[in-house]
N, C-alpha and C positions, 0 to 999 in steps of 0.2 A: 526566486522560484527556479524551478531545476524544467530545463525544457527537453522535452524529448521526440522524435520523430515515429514514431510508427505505433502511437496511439495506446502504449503497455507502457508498463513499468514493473520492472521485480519487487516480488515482495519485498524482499531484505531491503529495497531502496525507498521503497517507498514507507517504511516504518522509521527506515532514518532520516527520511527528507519530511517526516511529519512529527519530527522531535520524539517519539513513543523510546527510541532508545538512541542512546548517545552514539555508535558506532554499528559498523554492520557487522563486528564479530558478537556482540550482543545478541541485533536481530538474529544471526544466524542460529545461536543457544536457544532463543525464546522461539523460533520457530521449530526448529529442530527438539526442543524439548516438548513441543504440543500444546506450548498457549496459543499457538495463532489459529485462527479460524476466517475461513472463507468462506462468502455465502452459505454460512450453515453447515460447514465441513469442516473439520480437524487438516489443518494442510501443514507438512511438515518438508517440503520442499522451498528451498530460498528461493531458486528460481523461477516460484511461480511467476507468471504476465498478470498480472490486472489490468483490466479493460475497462471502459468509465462503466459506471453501475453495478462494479463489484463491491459487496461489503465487508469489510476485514474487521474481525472483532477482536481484540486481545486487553486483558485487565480491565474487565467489564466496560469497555467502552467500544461502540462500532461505528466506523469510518465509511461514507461510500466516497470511492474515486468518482473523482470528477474531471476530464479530460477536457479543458477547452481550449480551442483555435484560436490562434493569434493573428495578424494580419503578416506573418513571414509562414505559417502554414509551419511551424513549431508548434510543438504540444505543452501546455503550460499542465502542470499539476498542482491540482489542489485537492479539497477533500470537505466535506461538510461533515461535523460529527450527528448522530441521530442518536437517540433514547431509544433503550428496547421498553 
């Protein structure tokens, strides 16, 4: 798992650290082209931050991040999928 410090993650990274596409020149097309959605918004910027308890929807499936603390005070990411 991919650890990070300061509790975000960009979109583009967190679409490729959750397998959704192979590479982030990909992510960057599929968001940039308007399938990605945040909380219920059309977001077409890569460098969005997700924060835990955002939900990212793209090829009818939605994600919420999930930010948990580890005992070095690193941010572990993961993500639970949900059914709309």
């Amino acid at each position: 798992m991919k650890k990070v410090r300061d509790n975000t993650i960009k979109l583009n990274q967190y679409l490729k650290l959750m397998g959704i596409v192979p590479s982030g020149g990909q992510a960057k097309l599929m968001i940039q082209g308007g399938d990605v959605q945040v909380n219920g918004m059309l977001e077409t910027r890569r460098g969005r931050r997700l924060v835990p308890g955002d939900k990212v929807t793209i090829q009818g499936q939605t994600l919420e991040v999930n930010l948990d603390n580890n005992e070095d005070q690193d941010v572990v990411i993961d993500s639970t999928e949900q059914t709309e």
